[in-house]
Every structure is written in C-alpha cells, then in structure tokens.
N, CA, C and O atoms as CSV, one atom per row, in Angstrom:
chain,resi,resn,atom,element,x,y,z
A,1,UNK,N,N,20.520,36.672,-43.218
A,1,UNK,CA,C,20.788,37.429,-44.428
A,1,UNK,C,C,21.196,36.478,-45.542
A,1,UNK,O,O,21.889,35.489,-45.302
A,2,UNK,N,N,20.728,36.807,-46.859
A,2,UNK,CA,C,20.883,35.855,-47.764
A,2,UNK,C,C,21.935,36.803,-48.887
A,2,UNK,O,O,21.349,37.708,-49.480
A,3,UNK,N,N,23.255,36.643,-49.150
A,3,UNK,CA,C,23.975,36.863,-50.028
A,3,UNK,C,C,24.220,38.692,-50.337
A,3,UNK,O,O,24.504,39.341,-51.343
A,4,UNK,N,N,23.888,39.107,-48.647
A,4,UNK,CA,C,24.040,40.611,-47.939
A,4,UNK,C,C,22.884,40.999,-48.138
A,4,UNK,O,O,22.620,41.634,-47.117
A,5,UNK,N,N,22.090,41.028,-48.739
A,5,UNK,CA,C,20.595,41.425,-48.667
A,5,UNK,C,C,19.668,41.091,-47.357
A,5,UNK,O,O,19.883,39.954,-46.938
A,6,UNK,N,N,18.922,41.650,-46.794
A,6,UNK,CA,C,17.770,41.439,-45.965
A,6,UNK,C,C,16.990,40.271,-46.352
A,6,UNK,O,O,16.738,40.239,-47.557
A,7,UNK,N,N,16.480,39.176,-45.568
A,7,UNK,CA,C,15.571,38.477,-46.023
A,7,UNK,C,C,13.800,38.489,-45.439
A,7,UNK,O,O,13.436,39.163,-44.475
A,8,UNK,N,N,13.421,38.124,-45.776
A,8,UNK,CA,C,11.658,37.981,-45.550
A,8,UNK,C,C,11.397,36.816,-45.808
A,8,UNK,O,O,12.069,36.089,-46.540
A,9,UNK,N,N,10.085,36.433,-45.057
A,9,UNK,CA,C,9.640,35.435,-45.274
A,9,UNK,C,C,7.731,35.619,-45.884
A,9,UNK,O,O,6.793,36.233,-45.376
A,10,UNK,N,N,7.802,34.962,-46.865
A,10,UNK,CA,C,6.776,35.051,-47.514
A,10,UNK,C,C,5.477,33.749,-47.461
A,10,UNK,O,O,5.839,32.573,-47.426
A,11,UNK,N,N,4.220,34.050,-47.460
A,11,UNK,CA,C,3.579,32.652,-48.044
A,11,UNK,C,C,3.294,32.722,-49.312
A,11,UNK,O,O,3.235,33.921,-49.586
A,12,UNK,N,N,3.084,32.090,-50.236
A,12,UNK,CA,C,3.231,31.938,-52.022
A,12,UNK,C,C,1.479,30.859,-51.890
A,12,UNK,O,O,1.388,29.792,-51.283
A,13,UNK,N,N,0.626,31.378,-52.448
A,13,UNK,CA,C,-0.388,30.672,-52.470
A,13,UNK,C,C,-0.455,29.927,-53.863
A,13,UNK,O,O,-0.696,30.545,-54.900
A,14,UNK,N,N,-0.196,28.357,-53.823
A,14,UNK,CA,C,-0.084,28.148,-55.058
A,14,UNK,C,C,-1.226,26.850,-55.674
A,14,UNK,O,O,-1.095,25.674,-55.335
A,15,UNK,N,N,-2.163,27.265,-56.479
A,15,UNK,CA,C,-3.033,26.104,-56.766
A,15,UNK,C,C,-3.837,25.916,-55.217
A,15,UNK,O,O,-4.492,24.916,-54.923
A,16,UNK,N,N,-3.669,26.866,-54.496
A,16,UNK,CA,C,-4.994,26.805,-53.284
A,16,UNK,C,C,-3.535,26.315,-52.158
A,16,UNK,O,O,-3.457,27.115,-51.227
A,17,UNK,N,N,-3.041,25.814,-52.131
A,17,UNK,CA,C,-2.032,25.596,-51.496
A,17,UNK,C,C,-1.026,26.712,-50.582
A,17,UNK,O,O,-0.673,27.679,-51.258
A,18,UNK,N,N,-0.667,26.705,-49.553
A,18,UNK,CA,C,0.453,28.024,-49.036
A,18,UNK,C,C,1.472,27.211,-48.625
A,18,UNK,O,O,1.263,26.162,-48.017
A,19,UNK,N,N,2.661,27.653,-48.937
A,19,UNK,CA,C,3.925,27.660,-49.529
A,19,UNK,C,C,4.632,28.900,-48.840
A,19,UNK,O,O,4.674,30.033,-49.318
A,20,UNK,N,N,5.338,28.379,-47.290
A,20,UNK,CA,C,6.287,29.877,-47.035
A,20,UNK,C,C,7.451,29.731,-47.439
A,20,UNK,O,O,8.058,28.662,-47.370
A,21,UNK,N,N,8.055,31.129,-48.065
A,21,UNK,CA,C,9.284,31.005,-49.006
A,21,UNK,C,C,10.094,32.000,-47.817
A,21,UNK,O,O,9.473,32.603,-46.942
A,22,UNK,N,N,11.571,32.042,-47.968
A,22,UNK,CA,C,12.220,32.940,-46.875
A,22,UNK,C,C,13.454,33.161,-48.388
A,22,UNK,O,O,14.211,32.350,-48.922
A,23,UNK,N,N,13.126,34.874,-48.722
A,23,UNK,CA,C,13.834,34.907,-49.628
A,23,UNK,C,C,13.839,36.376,-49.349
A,23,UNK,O,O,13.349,36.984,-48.397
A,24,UNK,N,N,14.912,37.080,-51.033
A,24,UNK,CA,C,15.672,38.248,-50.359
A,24,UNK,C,C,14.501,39.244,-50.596
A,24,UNK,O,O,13.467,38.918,-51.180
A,25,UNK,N,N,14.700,40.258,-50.185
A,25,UNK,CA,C,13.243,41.431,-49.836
A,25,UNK,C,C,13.512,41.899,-51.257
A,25,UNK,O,O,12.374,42.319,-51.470
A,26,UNK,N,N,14.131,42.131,-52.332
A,26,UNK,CA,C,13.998,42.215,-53.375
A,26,UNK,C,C,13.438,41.498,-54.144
A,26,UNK,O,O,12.604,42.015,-54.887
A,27,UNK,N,N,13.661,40.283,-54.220
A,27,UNK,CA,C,12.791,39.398,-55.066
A,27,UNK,C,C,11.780,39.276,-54.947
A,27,UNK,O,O,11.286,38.545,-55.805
A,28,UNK,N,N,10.921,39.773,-54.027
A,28,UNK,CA,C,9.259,39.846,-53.375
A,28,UNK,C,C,8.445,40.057,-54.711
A,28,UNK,O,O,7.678,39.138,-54.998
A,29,UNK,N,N,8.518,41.470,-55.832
A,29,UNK,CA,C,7.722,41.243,-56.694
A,29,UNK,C,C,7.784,40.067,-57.365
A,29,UNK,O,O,6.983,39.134,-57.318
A,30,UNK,N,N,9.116,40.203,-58.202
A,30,UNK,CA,C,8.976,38.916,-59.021
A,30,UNK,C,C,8.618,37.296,-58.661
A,30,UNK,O,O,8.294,36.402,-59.442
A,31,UNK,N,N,8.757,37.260,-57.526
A,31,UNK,CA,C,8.183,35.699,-56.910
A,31,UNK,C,C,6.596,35.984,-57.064
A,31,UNK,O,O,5.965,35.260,-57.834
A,32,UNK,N,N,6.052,36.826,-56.486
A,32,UNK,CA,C,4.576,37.340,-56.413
A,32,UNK,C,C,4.355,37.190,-58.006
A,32,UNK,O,O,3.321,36.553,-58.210
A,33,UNK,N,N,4.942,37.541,-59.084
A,33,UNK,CA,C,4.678,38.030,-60.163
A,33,UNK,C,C,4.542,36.020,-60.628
A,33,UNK,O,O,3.524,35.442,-61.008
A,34,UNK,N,N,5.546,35.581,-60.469
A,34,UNK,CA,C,5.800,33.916,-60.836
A,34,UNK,C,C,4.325,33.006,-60.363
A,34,UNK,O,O,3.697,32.211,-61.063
A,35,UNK,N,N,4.150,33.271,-59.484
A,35,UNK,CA,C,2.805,33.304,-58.315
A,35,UNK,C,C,1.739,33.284,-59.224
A,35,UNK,O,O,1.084,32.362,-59.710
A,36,UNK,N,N,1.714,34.251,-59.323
A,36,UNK,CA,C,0.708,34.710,-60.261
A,36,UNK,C,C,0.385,33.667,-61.361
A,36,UNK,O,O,-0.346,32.679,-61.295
A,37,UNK,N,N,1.198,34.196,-62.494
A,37,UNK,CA,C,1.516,33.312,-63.851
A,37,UNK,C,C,1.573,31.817,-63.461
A,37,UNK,O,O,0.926,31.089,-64.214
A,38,UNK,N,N,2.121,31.300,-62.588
A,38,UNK,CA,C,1.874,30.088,-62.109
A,38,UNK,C,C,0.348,29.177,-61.977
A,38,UNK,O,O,-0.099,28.246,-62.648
A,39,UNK,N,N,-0.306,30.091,-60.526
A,39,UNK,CA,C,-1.794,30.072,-60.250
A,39,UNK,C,C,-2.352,30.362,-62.111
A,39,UNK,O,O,-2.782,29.286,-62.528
A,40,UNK,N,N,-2.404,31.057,-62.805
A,40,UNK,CA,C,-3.165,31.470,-63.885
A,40,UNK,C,C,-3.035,30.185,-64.606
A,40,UNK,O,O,-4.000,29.432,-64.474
A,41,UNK,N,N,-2.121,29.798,-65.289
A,41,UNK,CA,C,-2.060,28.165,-65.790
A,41,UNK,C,C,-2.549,27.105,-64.699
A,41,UNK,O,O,-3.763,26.906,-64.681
A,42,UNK,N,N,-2.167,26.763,-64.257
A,42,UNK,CA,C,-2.970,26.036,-63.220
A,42,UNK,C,C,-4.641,25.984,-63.717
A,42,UNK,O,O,-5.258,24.998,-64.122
A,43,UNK,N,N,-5.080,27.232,-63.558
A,43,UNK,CA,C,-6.514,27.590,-63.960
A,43,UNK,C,C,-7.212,27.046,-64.808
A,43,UNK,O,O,-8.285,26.444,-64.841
A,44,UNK,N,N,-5.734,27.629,-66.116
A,44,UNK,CA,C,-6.196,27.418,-67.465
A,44,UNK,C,C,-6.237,25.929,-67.590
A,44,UNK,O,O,-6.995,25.411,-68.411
A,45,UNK,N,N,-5.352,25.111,-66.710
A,45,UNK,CA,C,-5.504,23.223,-67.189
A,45,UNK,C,C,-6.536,22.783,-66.255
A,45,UNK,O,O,-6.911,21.621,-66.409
A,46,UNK,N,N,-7.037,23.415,-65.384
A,46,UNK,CA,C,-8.638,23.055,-64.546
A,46,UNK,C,C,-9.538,23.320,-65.172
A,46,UNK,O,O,-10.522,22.582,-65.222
A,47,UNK,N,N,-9.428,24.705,-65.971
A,47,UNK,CA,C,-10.712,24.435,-67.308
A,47,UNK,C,C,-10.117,23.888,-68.684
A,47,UNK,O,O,-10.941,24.047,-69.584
A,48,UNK,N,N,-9.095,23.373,-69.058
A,48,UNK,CA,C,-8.822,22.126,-70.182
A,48,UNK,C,C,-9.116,21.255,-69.462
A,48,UNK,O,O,-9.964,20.520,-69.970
A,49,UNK,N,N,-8.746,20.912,-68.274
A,49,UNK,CA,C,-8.930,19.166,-68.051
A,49,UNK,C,C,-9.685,19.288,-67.038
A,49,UNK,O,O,-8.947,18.977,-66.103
A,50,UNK,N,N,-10.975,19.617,-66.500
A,50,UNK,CA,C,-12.181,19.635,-65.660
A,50,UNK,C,C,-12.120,18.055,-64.648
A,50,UNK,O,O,-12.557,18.113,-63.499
A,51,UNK,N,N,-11.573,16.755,-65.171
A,51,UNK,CA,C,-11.661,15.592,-64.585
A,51,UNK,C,C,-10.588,14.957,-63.884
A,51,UNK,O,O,-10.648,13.948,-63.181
A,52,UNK,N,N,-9.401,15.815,-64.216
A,52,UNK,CA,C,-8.103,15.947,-63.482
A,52,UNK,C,C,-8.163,16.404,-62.103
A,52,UNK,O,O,-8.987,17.234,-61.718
A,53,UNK,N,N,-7.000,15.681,-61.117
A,53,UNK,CA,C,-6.911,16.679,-59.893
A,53,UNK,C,C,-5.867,17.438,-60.041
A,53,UNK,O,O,-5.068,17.585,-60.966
A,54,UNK,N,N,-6.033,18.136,-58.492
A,54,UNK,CA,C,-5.159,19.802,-58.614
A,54,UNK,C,C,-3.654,19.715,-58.770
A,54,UNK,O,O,-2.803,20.434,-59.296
A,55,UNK,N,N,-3.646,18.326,-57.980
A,55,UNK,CA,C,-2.082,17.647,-58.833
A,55,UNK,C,C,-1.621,17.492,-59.996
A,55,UNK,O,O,-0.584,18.090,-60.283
A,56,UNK,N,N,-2.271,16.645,-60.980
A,56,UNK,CA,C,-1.915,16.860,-62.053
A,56,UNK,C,C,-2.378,17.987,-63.045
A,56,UNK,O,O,-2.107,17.831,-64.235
A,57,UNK,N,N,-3.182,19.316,-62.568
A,57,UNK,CA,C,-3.006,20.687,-62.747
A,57,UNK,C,C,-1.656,21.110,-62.738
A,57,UNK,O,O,-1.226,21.591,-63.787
A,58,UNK,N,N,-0.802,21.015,-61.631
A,58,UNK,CA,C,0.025,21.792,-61.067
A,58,UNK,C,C,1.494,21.285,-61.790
A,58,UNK,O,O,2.585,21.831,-61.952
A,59,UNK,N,N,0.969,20.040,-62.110
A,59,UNK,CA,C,2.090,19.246,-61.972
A,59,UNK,C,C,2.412,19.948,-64.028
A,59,UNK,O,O,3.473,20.260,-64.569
A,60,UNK,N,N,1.416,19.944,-64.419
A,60,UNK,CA,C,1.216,20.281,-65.894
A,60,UNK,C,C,1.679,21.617,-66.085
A,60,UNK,O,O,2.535,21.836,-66.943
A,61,UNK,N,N,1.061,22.828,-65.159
A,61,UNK,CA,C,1.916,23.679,-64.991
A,61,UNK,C,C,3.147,23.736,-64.863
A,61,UNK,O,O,3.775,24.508,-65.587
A,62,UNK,N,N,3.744,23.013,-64.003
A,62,UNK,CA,C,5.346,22.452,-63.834
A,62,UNK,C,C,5.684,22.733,-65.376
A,62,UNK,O,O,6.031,23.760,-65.960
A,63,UNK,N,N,5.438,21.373,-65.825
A,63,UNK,CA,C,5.924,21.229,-66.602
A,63,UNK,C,C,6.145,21.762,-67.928
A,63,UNK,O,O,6.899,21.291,-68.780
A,64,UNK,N,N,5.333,22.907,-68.031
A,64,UNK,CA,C,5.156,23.588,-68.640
A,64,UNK,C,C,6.742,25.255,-68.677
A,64,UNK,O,O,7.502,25.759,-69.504
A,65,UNK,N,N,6.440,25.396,-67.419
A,65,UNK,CA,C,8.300,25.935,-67.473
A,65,UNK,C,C,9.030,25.268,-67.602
A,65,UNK,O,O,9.941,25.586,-68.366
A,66,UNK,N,N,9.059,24.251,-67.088
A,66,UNK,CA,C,10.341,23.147,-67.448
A,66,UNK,C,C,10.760,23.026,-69.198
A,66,UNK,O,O,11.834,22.833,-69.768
A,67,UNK,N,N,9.489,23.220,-69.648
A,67,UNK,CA,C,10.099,22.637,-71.268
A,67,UNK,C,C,10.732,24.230,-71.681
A,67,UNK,O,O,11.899,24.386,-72.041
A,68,UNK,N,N,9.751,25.335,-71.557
A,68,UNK,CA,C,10.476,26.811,-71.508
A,68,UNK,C,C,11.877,26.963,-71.060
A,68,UNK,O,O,12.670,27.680,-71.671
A,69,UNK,N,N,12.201,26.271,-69.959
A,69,UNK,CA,C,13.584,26.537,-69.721
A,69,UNK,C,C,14.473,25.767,-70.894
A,69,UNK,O,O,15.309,26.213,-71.680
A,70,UNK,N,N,13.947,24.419,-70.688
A,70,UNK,CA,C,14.540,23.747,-71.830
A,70,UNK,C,C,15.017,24.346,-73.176
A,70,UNK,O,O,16.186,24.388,-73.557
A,71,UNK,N,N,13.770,24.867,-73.931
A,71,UNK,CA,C,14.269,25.813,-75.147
A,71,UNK,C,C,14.871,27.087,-75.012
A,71,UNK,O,O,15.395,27.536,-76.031
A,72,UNK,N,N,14.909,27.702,-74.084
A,72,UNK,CA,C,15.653,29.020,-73.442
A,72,UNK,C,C,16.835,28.437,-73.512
A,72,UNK,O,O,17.623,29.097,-74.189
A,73,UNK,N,N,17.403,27.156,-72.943
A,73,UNK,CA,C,19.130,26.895,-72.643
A,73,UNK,C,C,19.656,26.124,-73.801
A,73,UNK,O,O,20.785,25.633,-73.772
A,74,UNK,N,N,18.673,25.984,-75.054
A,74,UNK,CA,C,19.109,25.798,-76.041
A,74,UNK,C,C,19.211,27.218,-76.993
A,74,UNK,O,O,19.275,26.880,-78.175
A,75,UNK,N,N,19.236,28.261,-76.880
A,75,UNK,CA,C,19.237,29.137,-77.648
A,75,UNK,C,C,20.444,29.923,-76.990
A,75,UNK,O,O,20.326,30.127,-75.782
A,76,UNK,N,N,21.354,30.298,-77.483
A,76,UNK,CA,C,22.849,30.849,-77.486
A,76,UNK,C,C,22.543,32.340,-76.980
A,76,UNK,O,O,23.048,32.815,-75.964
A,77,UNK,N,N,21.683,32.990,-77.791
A,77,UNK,CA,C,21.333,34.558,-77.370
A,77,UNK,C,C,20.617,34.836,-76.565
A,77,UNK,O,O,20.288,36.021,-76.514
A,78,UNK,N,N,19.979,33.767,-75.448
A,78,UNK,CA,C,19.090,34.028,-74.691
A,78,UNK,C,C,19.534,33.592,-72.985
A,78,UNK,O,O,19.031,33.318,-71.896
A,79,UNK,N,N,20.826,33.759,-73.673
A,79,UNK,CA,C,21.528,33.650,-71.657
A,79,UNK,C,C,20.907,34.166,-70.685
A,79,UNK,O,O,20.423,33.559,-69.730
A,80,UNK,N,N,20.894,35.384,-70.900
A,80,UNK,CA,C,19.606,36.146,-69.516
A,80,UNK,C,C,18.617,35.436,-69.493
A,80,UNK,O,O,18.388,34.758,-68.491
A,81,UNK,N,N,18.007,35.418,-70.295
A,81,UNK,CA,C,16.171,35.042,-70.022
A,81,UNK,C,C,16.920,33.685,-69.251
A,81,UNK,O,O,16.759,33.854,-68.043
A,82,UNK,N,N,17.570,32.585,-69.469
A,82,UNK,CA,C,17.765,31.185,-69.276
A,82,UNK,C,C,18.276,31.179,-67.672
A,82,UNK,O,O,17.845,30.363,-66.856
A,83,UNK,N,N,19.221,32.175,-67.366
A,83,UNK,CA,C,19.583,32.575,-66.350
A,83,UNK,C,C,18.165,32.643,-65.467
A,83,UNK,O,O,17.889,31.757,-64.659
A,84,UNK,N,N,17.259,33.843,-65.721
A,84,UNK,CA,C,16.249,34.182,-65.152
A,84,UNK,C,C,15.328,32.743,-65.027
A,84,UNK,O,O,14.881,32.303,-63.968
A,85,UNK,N,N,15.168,32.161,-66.295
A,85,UNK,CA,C,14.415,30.699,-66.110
A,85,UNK,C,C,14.984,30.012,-65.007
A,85,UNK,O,O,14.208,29.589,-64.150
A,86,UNK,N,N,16.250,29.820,-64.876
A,86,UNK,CA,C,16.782,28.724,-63.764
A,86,UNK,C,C,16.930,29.357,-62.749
A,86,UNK,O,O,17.532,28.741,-61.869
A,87,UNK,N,N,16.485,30.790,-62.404
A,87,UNK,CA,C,15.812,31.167,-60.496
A,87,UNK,C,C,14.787,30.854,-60.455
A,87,UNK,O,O,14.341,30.819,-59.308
A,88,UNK,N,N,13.832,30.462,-61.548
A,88,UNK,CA,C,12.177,30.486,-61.173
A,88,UNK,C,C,12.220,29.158,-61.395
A,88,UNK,O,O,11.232,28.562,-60.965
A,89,UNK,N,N,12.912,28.599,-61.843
A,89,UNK,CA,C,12.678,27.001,-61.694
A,89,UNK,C,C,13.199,26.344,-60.101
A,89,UNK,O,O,12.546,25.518,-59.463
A,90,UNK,N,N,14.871,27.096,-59.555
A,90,UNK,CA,C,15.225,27.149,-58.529
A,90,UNK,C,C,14.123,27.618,-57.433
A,90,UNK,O,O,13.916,26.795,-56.541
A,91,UNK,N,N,13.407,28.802,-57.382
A,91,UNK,CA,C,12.681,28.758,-56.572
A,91,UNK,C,C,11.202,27.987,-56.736
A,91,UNK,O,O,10.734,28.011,-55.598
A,92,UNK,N,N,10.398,27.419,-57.481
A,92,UNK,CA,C,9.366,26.546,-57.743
A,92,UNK,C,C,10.021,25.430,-57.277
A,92,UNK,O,O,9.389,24.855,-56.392
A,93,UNK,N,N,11.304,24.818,-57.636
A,93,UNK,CA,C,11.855,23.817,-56.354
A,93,UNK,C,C,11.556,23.869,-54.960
A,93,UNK,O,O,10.907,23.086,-54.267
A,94,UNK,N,N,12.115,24.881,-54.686
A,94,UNK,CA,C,11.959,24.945,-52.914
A,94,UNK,C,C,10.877,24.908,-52.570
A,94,UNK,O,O,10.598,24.131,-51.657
A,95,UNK,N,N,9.987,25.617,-53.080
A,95,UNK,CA,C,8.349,25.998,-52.399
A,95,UNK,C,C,8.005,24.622,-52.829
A,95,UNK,O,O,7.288,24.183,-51.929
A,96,UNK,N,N,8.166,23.613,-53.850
A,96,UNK,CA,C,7.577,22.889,-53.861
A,96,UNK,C,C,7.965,21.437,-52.636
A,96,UNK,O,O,7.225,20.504,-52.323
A,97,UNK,N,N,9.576,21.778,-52.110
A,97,UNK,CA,C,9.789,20.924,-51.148
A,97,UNK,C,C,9.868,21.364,-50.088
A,97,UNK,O,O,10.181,20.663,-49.125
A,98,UNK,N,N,9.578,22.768,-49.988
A,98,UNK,CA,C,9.364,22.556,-48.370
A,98,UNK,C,C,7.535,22.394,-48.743
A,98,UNK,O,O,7.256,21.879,-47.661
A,99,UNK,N,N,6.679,22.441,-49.203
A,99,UNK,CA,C,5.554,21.979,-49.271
A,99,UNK,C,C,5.333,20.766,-48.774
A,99,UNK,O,O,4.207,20.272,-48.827
C-alpha cells in the first residue's frame, strides 16, 4: 500500500518502450493521460527531426517538461499546476530508472 491507498502495477508504453510503474490505483488515469502527451511529442520530434534516434526524441521530450516545470515554479500563482508538474516529473523519473 502506498500512502493508504491500494496500489497497482502498471506497464507505461513509452516511445515504443514498456516501463512497469507500481503506483496508487487512483493515479491510473492521469499517468495513462501523461503517457499519452508524452508518446504524442515524442512523435511530433520524430517528424521534426526524421535523422535523430528515439533517444534523443525522448530525451527532447524530457526536456521539454522540464523547462514547463521550470516556468510553472517561477510563477507565484501557479502553485497547483507546479505541484502537479513535480508528480509528473517525479513519476517520468522512476519509469525512466527503473527502465
């Protein structure tokens, strides 16, 4: 049990890649939802950069929330969203090390 909640264990298909996550049975959409939006950029820098590999796809994706969080924890009125940024950055950590 993770923090009294039920947990599950999930696979997260990311950039062709599977990724099992063991997280709380609530968070299931929104990880799926991150998933998503994740894989979709990814996409979008395989058709910008056609001569790139899926690494530095993914990795561009990365970095691409990373700078989002960045300007999120510079803005005073946007505590939630920044909050919410640093679980999806927290969990894109894990999946990316237990990978």
């Amino acid at each position: 049990m993770m923090d009294g909640k039920e947990s599950t264990t999930i696979t997260a298909l990311i950039a062709g890649r599977p990724y099992p996550l063991k997280i709380k049975e609530g968070d299931e959409p929104i990880i799926r939802k991150i998933v998503k939006e994740v894989n979709d950029k990814v996409l979008l820098f395989q058709s910008t950069y056609p001569k790139k590999d899926k690494q530095d796809h993914f990795a561009m994706a990365l970095l691409t929330y990373a700078v989002e969080l960045h300007k999120a924890l510079q803005e005073p009125d946007t505590t939630d969203f920044a909050q919410k940024l640093l679980h999806i950055d927290e969990l894109l950590t894990r999946a990316v090390e237990k990978g």
